[in-house]
TIVO-672644 format. One record per residue (C-alpha): x, y, z; residue number from 1. Coordinates in nm, 3 decimals, decimal comma. Layout:
<pts>
        u        v        w  seq
        X        Y        Z  NUM
...
</pts>
This chain:
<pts>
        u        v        w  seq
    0,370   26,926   23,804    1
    0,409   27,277   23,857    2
    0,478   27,470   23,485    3
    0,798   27,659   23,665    4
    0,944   27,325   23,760    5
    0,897   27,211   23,338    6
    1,208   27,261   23,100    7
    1,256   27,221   22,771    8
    1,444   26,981   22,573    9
    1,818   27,054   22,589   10
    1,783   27,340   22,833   11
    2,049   27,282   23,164   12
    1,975   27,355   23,499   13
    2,216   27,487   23,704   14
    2,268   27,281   24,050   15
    2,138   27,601   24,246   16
    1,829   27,603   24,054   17
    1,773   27,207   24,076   18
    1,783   27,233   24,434   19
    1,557   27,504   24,442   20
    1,312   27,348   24,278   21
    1,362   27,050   24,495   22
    1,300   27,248   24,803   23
    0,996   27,405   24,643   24
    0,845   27,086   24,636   25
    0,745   27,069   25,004   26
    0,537   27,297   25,175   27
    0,625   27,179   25,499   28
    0,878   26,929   25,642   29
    0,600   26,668   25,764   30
    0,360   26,693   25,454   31
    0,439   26,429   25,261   32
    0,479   26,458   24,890   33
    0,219   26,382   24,651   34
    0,257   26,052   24,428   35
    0,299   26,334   24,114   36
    0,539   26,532   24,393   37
    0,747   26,193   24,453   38
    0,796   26,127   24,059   39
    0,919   26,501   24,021   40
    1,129   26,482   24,275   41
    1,292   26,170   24,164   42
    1,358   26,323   23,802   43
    1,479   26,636   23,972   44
    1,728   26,411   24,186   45
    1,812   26,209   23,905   46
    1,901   26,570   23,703   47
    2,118   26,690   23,966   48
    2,315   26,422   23,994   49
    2,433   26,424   23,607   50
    2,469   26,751   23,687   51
    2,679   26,761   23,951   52
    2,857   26,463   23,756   53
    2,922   26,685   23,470   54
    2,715   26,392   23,288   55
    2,514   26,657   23,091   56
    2,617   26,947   22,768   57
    2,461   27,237   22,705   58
    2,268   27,175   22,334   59
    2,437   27,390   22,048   60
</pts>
């Protein structure tokens, strides 16, 4: 997993930057993704859609 992609507890990602990071994944449309790649990109998925749900608060 690529250190930029890593967050730490409590920390939000914005939708932008989730789909960044999601795009950053591939290095070309036909390479397929890594077993590592495919797990990250699942979480990532997974995070933007509580995102975009509004399923997630910012820690205090």
């Amino acid at each position: 997993m690529s250190p930029d992609l890593v967050t730490s507890p409590g920390v939000v990602r914005s939708a932008a930057d989730l789909n960044a990071a999601i795009r950053a994944l591939w290095s070309h449309p036909a390479v397929p993704l890594s077993r590592e790649q495919r797990a990250e990109y699942e979480r990532l998925c997974a995070e933007l859609r509580r995102v975009e749900r509004g399923d997630v608060t910012t820690a205090a």
